[in-house]
N, C-alpha and C positions, 0 to 999 in steps of 0.2 A: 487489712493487708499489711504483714509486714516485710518493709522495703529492703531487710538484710537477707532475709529470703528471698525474696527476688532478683537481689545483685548477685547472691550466691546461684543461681538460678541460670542466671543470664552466665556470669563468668564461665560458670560450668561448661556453658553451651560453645562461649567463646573458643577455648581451651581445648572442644572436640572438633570445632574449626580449624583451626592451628595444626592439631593435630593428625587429620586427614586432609594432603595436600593434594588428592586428587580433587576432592570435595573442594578444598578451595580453590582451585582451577575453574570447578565448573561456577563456582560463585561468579569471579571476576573475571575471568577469561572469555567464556561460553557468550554471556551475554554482547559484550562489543562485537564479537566475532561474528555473530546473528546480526548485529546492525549490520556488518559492513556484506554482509555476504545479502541479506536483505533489500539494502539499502541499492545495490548495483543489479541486483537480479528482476527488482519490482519497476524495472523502467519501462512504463507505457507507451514511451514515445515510438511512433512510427516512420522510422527514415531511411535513407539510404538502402530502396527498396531495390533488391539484384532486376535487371529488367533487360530486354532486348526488343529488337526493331524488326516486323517484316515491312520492306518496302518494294509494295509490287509496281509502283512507278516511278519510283528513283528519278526524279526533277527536282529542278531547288524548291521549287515551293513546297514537296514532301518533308525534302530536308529539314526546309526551316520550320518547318510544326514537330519536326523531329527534335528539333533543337531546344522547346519548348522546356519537351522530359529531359535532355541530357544537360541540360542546363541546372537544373533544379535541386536545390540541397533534400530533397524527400527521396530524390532516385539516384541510383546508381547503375550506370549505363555499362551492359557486360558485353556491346557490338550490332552487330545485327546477323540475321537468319537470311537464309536464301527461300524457305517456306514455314507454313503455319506447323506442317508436320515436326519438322525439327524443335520450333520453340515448343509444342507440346511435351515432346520431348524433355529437354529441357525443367520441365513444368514439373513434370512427372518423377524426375532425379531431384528435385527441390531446388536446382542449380539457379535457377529465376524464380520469380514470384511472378511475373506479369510480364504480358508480350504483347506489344500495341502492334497493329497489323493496315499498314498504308496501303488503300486499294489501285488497282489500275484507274489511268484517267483522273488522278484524284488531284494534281493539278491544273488541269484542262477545267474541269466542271468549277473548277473556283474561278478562275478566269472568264469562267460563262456566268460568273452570278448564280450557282447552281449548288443545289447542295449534294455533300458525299458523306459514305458514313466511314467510320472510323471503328475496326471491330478492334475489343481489346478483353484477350484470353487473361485468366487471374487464377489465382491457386485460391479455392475458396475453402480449404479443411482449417483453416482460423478464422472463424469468421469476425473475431475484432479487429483484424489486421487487415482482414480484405474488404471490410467496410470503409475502415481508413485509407487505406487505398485507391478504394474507388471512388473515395470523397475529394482524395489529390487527383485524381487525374479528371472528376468531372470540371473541377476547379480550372482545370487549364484548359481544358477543351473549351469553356465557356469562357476564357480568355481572349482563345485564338480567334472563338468563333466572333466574337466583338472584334477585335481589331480587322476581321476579313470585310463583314459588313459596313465595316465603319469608312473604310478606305473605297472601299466598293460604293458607297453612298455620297464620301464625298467627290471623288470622280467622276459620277454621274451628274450631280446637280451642283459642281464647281464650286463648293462650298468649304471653310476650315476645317482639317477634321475633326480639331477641338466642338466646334457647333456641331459637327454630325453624331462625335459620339454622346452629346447631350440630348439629342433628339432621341437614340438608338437607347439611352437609359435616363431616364427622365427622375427616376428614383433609385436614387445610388443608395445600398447599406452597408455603413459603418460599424464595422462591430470592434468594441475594448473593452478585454477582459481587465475586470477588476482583480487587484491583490496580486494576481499573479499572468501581468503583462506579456508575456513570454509564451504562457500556454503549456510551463514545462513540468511534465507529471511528477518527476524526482519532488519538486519543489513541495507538491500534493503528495507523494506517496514515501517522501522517508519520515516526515516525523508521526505518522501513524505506523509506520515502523517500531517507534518507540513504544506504543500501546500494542506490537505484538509482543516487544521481548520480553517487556514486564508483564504479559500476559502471560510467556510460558517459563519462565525462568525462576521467581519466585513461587508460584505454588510446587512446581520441581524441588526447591531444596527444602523447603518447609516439610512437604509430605516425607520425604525421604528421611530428612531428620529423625521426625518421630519415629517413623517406622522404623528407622533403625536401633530405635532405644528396643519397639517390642522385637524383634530380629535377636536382639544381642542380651535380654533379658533385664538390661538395666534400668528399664522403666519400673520394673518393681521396686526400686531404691525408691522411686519416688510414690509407690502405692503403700509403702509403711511408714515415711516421711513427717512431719510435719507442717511439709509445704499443700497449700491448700491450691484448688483445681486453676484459681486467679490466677496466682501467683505462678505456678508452673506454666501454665499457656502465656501468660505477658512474657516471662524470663527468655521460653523458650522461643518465643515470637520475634523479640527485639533484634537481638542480631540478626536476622534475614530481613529483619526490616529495615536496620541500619543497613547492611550490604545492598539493599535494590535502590533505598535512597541514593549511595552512593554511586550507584548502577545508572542509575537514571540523568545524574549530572554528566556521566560519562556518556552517556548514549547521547545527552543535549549538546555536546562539544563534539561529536560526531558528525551529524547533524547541521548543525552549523560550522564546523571548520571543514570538516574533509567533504562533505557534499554541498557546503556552501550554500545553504538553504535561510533563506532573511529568517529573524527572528525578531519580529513588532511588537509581541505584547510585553505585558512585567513578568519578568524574571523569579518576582518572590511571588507570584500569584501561579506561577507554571510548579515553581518548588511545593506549593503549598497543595496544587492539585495532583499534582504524581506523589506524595506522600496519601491520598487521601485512596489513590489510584490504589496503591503497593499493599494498601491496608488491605484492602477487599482481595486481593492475588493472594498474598498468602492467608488472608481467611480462607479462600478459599481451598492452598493445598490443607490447610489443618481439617479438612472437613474430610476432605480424600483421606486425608491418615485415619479418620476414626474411622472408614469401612471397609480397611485395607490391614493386611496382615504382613504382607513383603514387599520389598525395597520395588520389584519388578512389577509387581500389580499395582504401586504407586506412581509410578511414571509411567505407566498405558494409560491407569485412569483418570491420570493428570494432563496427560496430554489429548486425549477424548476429551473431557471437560472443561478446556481451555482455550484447545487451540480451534475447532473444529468451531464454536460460537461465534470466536472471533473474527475466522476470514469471511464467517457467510455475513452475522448479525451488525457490525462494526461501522458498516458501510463502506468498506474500501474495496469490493464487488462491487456489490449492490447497494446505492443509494436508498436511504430509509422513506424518500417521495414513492420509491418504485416497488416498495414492497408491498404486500397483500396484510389484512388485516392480521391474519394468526402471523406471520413474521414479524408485524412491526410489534406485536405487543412481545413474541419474545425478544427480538433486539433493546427493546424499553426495558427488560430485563436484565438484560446483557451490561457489565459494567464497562466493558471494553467501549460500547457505543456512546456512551456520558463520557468517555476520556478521549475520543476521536473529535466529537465537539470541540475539545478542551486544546485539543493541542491545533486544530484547522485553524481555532478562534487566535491564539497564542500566536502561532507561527507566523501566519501571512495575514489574518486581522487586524490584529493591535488590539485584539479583545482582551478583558479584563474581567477583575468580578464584577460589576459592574452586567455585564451582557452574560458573563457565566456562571453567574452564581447556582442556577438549578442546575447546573449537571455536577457541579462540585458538591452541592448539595446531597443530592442523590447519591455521589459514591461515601461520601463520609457516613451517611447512613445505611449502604448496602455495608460496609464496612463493618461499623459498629453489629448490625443484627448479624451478620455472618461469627463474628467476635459471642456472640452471647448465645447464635445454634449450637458453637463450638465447644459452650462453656457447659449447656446444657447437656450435649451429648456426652461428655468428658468424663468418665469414672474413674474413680480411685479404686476400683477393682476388677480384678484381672478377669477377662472373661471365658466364660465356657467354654 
């Protein structure tokens, strides 16, 4: 390999950088832009749920079970209805999500020691939202309902309510989330963010690249050349691998500054595995360029083959415990899923090589054989 050919190679490549400033927009520009629009859009968290009140017995004790929801940072209280029909209503324009409906009597039959039911209408066409939903409000019902019996029990047999409510749950569970105390998904779902954007943004400028040489005919400079098939694919590879490197420190100060997301592991071990990442993304647009003829058939097939893997296979859907046998073996496929490890372990672990050496592994080696199908398929002459 010789390395004047290559620098010549590369510079070349640099120089058609520079020189198409749209192209360098979408270099440096595109990708942050995808964080931030990414990083705000993929918020899982479920709150400030629009909500209303039917109270068909309007008593304090309604009230105060009312005061429960209105009280609560997951709900957002829009008043109350005068019947079930209106909050359906309501339901039905998307104005609420959910309408808790107080029955008649429904102070009376507590003050008898009696139980009442509590109907509560939900928009169910989300069903991740309305599961979460209906997890907050069994949560409080199963609050209210303890502190009703608990008073009720100590009343009756003149006892602390502290002892009554020990008797009434004798086995209390404690649950702490590890890593990530708080439960807040931003904290889980930006920096797999970062394994989407370098999933679609690098094999984008790679494929287009080349394809733009066959587009504009100057790849035949390099099919009568002396540069051999090495040396052209390393020249022409570096730069877009220098820019996503660059891309990638830029996406990690994202990340961590504007969404404020902890950052535990090493630093030169996160560096060392997004270079190994970047490697495999643009092998893989070079692989699109060789069965691709136009800049437009390059970016469909680019974005079919990149991004479509990574929201199913990734695991930031669907967890790799929940898949089926044929999906988990193609996620094990998938490079994006060995760098979702990498950056979960990274971010809120304090994982290192150490605990991640096999997925780091695995991408420097999807890397390299992608690098050598590329070399293989690569002609130095023009085709049919």
């Amino acid at each position: 390999m010789n390395l004047k050919r290559l620098e010549a190679t590369a510079a070349k490549e640099i120089r058609e950088m520079l020189r198409d400033r749209f192209f360098l927009i979408l270099a440096f520009v595109s990708p942050p832009v995808m964080m931030v629009i990414f990083g705000y859009g993929m918020n899982l968290d479920v709150e400030n749920i629009p909500f209303v009140i039917v109270d068909y017995d309007n008593t304090p004790q309604s009230r105060e079970y009312a005061s429960h929801y209105t009280h609560s940072r997951y709900f957002h209280f829009l008043g109350y209805v005068k019947d079930q029909r209106e909050a359906q209503q309501l339901i039905l324009r998307a104005r609420i999500r959910v309408a808790i409906v107080i029955p008649e009597h429904f102070g009376r039959r507590l003050a008898q020691g009696r139980s009442t039911a509590i109907q509560t209408l939900m928009d169910g066409a989300n069903p991740l939202r309305a599961n979460m939903t209906k997890s907050y409000i069994i949560a409080i019902n199963s609050q209210v309902s303890l502190q009703q019996v608990t008073d009720f029990m100590a009343t009756v047999r003149g006892i602390p309510r502290r002892e009554a409510e020990t008797m009434l749950q004798p086995v209390r569970l404690e649950v702490r989330y590890l890593y990530n105390q708080g439960a807040k998904s931003r904290w889980s779902m930006v920096p797999k963010m970062i394994m989407m954007v370098l999933m679609m943004a690098p094999p984008f400028l790679t494929a287009v690249a080349v394809v733009r040489e066959k587009e504009r005919g100057s790849i035949l400079n390099i099919y009568s050349s002396t540069v051999t098939k090495a040396e052209f694919l390393i020249g022409k590879l570096s730069p877009y691998a220098a820019v996503t490197a660059i891309n990638g420190l830029v996406l990690w100060a994202l990340a961590t500054q504007l969404f404020a997301v902890p950052f535990k592991g090493s630093f030169l071990f996160f560096v060392l595995a997004t270079m190994a990442y970047t490697s495999c993304t643009t092998g893989i647009g070079l692989l699109v360029s060789l069965f691709v003829s136009t800049q437009a058939a390059a970016i469909v097939v680019t974005m079919i083959v990149t991004l479509i893997p990574a929201m199913l296979y990734s695991g930031i859907i669907i967890p790799l415990s929940s898949m089926g046998p044929v999906p988990r073996f193609l996620a094990l496929l998938t490079p994006a899923m060995h760098y979702t490890q990498i950056v979960d372990g990274t971010f809120l672990k304090g994982q290192g090589l150490l605990e991640l050496w096999r997925p780091l592994v695995v991408l420097a080696g999807y890397g390299m054989a992608l690098f050598v199908i590329g070399h293989r398929l690569f002609t130095k002459r023009p085709r049919a």
